[in-house]
MILUMVO-609501 format. One line per 5 residues: number of its first residue (from 1); their letters; for each residue x negated, y negated, z of N, C-alpha, C. Coordinates in Angstrom, 1 decimal, padded with zeros to 4 digits, always signed. Each point is the difference from the previous one (the first is absolute). Last residue first. Example, Ala and Ser with C-alpha at 12.3 -4.5 7.8 and 13.67 -1.06 7.14 Angstrom:
2
2> sa> -012.8/+002.2/+007.1/-000.9/-001.1/+000.0/+000.8/-001.1/+000.8 ~ -000.3/+005.7/-000.1/+000.9/-001.2/+000.0/-000.9/-001.2/+000.0
This chain:
148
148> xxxxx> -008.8/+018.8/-008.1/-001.4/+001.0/-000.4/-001.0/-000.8/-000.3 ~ +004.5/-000.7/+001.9/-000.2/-000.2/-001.9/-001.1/+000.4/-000.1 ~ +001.3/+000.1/+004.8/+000.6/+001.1/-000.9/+000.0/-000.4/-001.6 ~ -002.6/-002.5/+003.0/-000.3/+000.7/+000.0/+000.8/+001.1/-000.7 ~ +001.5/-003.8/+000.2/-000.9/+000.2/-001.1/-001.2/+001.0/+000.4
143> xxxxx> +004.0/-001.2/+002.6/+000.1/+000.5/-001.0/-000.8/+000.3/-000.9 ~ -001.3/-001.0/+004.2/+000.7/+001.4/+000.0/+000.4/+000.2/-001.5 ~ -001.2/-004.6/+001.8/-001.4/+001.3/-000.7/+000.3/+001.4/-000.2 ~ +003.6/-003.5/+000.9/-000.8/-000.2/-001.1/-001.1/+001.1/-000.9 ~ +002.4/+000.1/+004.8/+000.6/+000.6/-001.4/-000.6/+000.0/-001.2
138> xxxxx> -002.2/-002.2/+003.5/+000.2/+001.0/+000.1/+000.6/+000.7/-001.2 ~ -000.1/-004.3/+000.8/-000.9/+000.2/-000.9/-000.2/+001.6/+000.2 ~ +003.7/-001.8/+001.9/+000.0/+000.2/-001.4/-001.1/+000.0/-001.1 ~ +000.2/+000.0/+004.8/+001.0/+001.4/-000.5/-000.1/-000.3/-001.3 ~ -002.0/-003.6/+002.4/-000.7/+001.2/+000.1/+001.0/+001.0/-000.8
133> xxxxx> +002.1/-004.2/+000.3/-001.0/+000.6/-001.0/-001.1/+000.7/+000.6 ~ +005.1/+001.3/+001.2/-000.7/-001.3/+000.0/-001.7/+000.1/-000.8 ~ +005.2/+001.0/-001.5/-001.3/+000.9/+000.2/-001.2/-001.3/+001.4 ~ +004.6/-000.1/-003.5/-000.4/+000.3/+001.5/-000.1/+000.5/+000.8 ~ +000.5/-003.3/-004.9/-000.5/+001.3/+000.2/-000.1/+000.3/+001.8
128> xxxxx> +000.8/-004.1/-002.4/+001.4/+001.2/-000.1/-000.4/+001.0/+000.6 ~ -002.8/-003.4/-000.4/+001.1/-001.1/+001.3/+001.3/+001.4/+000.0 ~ -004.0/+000.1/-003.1/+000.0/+000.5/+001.4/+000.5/-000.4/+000.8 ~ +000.9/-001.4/-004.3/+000.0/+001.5/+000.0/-000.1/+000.6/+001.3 ~ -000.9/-004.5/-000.9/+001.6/-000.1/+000.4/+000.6/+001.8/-000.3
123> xxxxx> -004.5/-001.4/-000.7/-000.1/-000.4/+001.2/+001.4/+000.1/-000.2 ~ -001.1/+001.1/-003.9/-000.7/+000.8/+000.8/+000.3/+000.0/+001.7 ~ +001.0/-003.0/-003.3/+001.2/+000.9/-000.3/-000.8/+001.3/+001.0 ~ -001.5/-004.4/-001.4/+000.6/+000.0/+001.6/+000.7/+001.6/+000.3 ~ -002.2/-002.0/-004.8/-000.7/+000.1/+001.4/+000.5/+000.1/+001.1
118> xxxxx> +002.1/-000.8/-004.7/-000.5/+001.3/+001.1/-000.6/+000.3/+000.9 ~ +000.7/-003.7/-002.8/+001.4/+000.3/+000.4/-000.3/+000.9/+001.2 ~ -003.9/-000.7/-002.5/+000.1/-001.0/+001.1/+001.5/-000.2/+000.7 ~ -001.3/+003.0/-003.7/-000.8/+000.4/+000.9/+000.3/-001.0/+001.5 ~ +001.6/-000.5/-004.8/+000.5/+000.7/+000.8/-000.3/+000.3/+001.5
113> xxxxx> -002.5/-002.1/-003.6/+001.0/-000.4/+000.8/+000.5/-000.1/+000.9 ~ -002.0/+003.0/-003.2/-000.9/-000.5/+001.2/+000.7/-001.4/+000.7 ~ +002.2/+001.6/-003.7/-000.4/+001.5/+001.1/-000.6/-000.7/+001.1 ~ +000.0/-003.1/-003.8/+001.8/+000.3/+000.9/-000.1/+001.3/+001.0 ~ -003.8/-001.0/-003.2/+000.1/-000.6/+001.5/+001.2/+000.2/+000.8
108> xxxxx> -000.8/+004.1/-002.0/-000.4/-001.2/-000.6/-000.2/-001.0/+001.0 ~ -001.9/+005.0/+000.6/+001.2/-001.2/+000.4/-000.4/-000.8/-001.2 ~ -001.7/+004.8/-001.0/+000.1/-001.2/+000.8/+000.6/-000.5/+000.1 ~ -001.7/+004.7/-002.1/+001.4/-000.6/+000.1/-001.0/-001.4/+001.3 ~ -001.1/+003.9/-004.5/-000.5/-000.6/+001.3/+001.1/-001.3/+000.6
103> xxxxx> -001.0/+005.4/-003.0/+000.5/-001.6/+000.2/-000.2/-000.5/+001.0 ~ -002.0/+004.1/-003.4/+000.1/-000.3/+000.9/+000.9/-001.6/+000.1 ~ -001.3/+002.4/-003.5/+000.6/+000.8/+000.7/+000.4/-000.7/+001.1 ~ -003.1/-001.9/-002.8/+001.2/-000.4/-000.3/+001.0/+000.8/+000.9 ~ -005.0/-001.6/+000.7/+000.5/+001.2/+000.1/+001.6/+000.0/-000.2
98> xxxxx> -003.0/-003.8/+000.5/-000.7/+001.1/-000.2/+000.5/+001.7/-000.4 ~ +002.3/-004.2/+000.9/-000.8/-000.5/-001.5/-000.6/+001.3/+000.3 ~ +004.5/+000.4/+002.1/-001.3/-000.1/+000.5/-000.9/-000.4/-001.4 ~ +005.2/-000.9/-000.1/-000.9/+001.0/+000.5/-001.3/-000.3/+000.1 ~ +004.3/-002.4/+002.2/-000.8/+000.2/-001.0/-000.9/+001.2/-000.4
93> xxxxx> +004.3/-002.9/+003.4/-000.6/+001.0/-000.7/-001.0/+000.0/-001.2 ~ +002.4/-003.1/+004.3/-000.6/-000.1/-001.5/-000.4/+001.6/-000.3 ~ +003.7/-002.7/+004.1/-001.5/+001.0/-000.6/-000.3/-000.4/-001.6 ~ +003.7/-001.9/+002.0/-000.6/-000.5/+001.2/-001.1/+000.9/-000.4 ~ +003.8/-001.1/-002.0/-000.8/-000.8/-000.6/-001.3/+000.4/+001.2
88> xxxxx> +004.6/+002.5/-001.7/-000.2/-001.0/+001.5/-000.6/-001.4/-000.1 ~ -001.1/+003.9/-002.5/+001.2/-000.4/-000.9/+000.6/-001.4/+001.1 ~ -003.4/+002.8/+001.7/-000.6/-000.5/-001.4/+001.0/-000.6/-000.6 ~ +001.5/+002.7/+003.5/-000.6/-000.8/+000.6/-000.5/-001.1/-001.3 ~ +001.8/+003.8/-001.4/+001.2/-000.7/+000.5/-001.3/-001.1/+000.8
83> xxxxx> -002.9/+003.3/-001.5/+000.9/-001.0/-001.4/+001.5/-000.9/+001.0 ~ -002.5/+002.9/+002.5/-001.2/-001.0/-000.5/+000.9/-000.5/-000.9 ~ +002.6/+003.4/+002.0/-000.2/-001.1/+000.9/-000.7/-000.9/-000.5 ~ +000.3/+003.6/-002.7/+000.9/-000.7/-000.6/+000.2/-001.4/+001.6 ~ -004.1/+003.7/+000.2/+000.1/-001.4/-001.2/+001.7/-000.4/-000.6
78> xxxxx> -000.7/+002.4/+004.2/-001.3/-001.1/-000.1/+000.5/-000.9/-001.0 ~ +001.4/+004.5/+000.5/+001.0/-000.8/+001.3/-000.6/-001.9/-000.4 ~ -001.6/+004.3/-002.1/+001.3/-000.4/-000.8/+000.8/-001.1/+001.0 ~ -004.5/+001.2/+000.9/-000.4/-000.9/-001.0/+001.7/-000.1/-000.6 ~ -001.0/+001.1/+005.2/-000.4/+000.7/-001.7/+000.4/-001.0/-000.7
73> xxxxx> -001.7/-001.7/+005.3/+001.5/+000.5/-001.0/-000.8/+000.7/-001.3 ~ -002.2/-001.8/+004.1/+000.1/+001.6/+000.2/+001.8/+000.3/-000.8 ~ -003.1/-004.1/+000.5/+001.5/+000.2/+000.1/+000.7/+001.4/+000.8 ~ -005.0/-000.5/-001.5/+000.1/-001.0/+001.4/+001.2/+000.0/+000.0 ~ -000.5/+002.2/-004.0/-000.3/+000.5/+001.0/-000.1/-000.9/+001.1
68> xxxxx> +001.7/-001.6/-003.9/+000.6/+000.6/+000.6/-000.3/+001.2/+000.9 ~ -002.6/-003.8/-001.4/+001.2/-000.3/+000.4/+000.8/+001.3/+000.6 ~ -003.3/+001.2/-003.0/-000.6/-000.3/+001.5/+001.1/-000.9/+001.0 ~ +000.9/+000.8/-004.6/+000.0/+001.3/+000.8/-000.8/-000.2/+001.4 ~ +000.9/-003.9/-003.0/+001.5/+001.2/+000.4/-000.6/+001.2/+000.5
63> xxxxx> -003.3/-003.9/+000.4/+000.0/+000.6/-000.9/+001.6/+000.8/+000.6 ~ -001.8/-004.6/+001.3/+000.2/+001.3/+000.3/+000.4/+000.8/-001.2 ~ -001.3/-005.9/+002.1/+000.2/+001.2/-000.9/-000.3/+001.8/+000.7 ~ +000.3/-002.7/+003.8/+000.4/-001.1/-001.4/+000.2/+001.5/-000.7 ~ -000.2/+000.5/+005.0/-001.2/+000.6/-001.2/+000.4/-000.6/-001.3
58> xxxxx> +003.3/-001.4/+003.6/-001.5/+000.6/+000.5/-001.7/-000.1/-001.0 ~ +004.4/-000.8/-001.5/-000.5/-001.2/+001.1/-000.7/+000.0/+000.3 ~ +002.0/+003.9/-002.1/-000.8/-000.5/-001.1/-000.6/-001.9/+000.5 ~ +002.8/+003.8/+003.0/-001.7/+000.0/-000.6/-000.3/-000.8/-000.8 ~ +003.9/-001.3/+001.4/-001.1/+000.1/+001.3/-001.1/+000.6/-000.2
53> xxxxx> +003.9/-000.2/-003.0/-000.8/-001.2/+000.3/-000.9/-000.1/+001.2 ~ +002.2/+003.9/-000.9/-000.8/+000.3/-001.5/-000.4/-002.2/+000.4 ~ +003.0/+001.6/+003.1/-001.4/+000.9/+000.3/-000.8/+000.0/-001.2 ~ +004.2/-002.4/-000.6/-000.8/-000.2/+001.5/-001.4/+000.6/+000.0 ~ +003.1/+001.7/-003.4/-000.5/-001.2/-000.3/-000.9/-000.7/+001.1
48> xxxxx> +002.8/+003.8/+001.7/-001.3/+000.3/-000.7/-000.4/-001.0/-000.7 ~ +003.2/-001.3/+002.3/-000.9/+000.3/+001.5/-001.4/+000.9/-001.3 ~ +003.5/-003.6/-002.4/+000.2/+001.0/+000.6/-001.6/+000.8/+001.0 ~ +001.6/-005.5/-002.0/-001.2/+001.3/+000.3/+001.0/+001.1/+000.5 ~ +001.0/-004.7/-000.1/+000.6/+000.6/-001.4/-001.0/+001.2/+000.3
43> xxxxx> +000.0/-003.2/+002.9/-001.0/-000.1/-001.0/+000.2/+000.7/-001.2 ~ +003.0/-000.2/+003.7/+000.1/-001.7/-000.5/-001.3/-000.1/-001.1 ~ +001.1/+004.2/+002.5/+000.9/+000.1/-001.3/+000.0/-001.8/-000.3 ~ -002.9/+002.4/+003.5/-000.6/+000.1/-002.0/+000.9/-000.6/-000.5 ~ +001.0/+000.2/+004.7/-000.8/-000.5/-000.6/-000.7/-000.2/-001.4
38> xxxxx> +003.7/+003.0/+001.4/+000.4/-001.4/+000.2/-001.1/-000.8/-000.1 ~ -001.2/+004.5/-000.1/+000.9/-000.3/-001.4/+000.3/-001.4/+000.4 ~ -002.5/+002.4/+002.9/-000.8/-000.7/-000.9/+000.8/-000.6/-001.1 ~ +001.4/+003.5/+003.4/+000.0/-001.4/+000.9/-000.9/-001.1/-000.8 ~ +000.8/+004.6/-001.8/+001.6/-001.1/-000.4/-000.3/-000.8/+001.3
33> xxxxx> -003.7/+002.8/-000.4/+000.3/-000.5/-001.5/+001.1/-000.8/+000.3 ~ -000.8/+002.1/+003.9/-001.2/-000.8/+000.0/+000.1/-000.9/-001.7 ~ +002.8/+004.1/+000.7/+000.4/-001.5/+000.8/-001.1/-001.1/+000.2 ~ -000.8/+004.0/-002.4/+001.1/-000.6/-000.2/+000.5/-001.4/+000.2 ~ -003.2/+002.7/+002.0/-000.9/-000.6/-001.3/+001.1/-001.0/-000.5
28> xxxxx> +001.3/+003.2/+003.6/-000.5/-001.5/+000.4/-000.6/-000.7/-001.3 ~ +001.5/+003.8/-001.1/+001.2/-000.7/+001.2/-001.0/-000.8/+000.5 ~ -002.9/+003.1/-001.8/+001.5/+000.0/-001.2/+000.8/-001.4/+000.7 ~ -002.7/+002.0/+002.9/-000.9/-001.0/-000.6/+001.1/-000.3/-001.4 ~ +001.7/+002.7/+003.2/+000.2/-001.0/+000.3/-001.2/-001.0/-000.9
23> xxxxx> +000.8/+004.4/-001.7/+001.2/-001.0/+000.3/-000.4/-000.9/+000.6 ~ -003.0/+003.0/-000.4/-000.1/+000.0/-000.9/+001.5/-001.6/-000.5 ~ -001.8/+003.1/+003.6/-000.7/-000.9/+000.2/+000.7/-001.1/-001.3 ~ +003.0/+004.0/+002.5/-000.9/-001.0/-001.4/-000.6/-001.3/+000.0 ~ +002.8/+002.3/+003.2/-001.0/+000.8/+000.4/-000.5/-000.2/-001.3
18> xxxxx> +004.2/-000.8/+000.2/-000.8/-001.3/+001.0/-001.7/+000.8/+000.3 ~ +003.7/+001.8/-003.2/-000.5/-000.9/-000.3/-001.2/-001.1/+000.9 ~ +000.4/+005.9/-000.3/+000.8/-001.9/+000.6/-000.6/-000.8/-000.5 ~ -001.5/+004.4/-000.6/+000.6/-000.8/-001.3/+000.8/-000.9/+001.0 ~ -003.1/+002.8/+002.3/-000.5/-001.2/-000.4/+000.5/-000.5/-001.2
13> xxxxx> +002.8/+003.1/+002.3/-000.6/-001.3/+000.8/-001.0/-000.6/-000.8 ~ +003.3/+004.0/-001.4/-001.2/-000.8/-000.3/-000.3/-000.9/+000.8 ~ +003.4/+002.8/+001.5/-000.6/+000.8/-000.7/-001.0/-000.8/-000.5 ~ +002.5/-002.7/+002.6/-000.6/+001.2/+000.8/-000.7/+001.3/-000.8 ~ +002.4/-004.3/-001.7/-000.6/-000.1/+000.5/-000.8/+000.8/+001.3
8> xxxxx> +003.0/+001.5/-004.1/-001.2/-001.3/-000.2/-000.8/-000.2/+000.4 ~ +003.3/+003.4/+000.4/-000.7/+000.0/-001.3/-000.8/-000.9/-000.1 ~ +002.8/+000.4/+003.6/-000.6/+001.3/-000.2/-001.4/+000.0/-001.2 ~ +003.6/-003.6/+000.4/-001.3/-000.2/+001.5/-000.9/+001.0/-000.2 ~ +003.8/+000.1/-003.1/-001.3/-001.4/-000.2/-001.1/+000.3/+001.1
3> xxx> +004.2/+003.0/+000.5/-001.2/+000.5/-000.6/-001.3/-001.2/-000.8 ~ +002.5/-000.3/+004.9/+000.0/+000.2/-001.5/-000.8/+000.5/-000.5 ~ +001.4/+001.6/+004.8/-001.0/-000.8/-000.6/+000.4/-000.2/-001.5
């Protein structure tokens, strides 16, 4: 017997890699991200630029921290994405009249624009993914049951 086999996968079993819940959600998030890149890349969007135009479509204005909780990004991931986006032309930043601390980010129109490039990008997502859609409203609720 080697000593890898001795040391790895018979003395710790639950340090296998395949016995981590923790990898295949790692590994598929992945791949579910680089089956979005050839779509974003004719909008010039990276897959987090993506998810920062889907809330603010949703919910228009947003404050950066509430942004970046529905993101579930920190504020060092957030605010150099909000400025490259803003430099784009496609957000606006401002601070709050009430509360200078605070900022509040929107589409311009060129953002909201955007929106109508992107409309399919959901339906040509599920032409990748395969699951059928029971399994994937499944997964769905599995995950967010694991975001608490």
């Amino acid at each position: 017997m080697s000593e890898g086999k001795e040391m790895g996968q018979e003395a710790y079993p639950q340090l296998r890699l395949e016995n981590q819940l923790c990898f295949p959600l790692y590994a598929a998030a992945r791949e579910i991200v680089s089956q979005y890149t050839p779509l974003l890349k004719p909008l010039k969007l990276t897959y987090t630029q993506y998810v920062v135009c889907l809330a603010l479509w949703e919910h228009g204005r947003m404050t950066v921290g509430n942004l970046g909780r529905a993101l579930r990004l920190d504020c060092g991931t957030l605010t150099p994405l909000l400025k490259k986006m803003e430099e784009q032309g496609l957000v606006t930043r401002t601070r709050a009249r009430n509360d200078e601390r605070v900022v509040e980010v929107e589409m311009t129109p060129d953002g909201w624009a955007l929106r109508d490039r992107a409309r399919d990008i959901p339906m040509q997502m599920g032409r990748c993914v395969k699951l059928t859609p029971e399994e994937a409203q499944t997964l769905y609720g599995l995950l967010y049951k694991l975001l608490g």
